[in-house]
ROLOMI-8687 format. One record per residue (C-alpha): x, y, z. Coordinates in pm, whole numbers, padded with zeros to 5 digits, always signed. Layout:
XYZ...
end
This chain:
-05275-07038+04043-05474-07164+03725-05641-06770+03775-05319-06650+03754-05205-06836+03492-05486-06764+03288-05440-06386+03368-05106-06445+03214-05192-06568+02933-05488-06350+02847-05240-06069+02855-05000-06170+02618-05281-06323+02397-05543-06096+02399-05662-06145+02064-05695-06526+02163-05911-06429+02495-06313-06519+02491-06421-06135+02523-06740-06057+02680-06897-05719+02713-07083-05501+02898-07246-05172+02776-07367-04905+02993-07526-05097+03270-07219-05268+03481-07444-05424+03780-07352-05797+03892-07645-05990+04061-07602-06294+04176-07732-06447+03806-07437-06283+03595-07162-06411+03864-07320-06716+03849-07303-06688+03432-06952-06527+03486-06815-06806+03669-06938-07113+03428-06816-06863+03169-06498-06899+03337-06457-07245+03434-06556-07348+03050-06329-07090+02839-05909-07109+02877-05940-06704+02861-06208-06493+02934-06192-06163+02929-06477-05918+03064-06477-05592+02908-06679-05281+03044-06753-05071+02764-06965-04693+02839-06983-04487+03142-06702-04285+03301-06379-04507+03345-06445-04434+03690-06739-04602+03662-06613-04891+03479-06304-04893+03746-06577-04948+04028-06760-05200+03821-06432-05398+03796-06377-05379+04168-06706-05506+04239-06650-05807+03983-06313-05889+04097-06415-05904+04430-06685-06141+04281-06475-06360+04089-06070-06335+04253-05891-06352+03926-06090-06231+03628-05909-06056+03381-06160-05714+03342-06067-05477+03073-06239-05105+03239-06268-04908+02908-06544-04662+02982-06685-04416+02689-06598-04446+02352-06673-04245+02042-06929-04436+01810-06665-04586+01559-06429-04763+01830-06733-04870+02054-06827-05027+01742-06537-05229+01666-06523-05398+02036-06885-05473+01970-06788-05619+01705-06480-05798+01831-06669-05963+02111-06758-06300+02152-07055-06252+02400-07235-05969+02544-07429-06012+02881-07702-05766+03010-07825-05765+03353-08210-05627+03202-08406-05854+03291-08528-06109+03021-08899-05979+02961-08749-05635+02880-08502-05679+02639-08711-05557+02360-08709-05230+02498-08378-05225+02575-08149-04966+02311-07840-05185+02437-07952-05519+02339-08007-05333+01982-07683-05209+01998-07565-05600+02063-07812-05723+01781-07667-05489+01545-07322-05629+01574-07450-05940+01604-07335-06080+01890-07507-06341+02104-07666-06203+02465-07688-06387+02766-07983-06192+02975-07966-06426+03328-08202-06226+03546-08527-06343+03520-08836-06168+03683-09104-06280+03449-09114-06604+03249-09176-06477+02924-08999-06384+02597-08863-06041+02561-08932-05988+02162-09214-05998+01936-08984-06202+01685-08853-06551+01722-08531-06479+01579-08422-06250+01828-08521-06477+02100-08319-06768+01943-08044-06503+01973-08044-06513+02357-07968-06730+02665-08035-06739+03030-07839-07034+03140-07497-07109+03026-07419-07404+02868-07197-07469+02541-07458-07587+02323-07705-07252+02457-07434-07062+02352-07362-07195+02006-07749-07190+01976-07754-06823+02054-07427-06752+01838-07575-06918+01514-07879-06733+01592-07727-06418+01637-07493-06427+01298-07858-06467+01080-08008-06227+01234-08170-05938+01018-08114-05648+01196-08342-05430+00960-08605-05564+01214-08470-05361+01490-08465-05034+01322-08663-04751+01385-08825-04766+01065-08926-05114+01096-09039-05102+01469-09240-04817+01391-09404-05032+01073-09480-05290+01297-09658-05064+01568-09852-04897+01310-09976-05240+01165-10061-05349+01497-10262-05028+01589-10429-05052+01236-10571-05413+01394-10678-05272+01742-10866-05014+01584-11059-05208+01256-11093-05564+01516-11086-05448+01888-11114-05688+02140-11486-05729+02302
end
């Protein structure tokens, strides 16, 4: 009943909902139902919205989750043109990615995230180690839910300077670390 309930009252108070996204990849290991479900038992409403893809692909995605997690409000949106994909970004609370953690800096999504600056909880794990070359954008993710991991990541996420992440940057950066393979290699 308190699923229902909060069902209810995500509905007629949308705007008032917690709203976490998903872009493009919609899977649900057992991490991110785990993340999900704290997520759930901590926030009055949550509401899980599955942005890219085909809505039929969203619609199964929901399925899956549902079955997951009886009761959790999913909002199955599929593709969007740039400008309104942009302004749920941007309306979002939280976005969760099931790459795992020691990929993220190769991930075009998680850039996508950055860029709107929201907060990303990454809960699969295969490697312990960071997945950016910058602090910053490591203080901008979580693995573990927890209030305080999530303000941590939110703060960090709101200072973030995206001009890091862009092409033009990343491409600086390469070059400068080339330029110090090639005049101090490694013996």
């Amino acid at each position: 009943l308190a699923n229902v309930a909060r069902i209810a009252n995500a509905l007629e108070r949308p705007d008032e909902a917690f709203n976490v996204v998903f872009f493009s990849k919609m899977l649900f290991p057992p991490a991110i139902v785990s993340l999900l479900r704290k997520l759930t038992d901590d926030k009055e409403l949550l509401k899980v919205s599955l942005l890219g893809g085909s809505k039929e692909k969203a619609q199964a995605a929901a399925k899956t989750l549902r079955q997951a997690i009886p009761g959790i409000l999913v909002d199955t949106i599929g593709n969007l043109e740039e400008e309104e994909l942009s302004e749920r970004l941007a309306a979002a609370d939280l976005a969760v990615s099931p790459v795992p953690l020691h990929l993220l800096g190769k991930s075009g999504t998680i850039a996508a995230f950055f860029s709107h600056n929201l907060p990303v909880a990454a809960p699969c794990i295969r490697e312990e180690s960071e997945g950016f070359f910058l602090p910053a954008l490591n203080r901008a993710v979580f693995s573990e839910y927890s209030p305080a991991a999530f303000d941590q990541a939110r703060m960090a996420a709101r200072e973030l300077d995206i001009n890091v992440i862009s092409s033009e940057a990343i491409s600086q950066r390469f070059a400068e670390d080339l330029e110090k393979l090639v005049l101090h290699p490694a013996h």
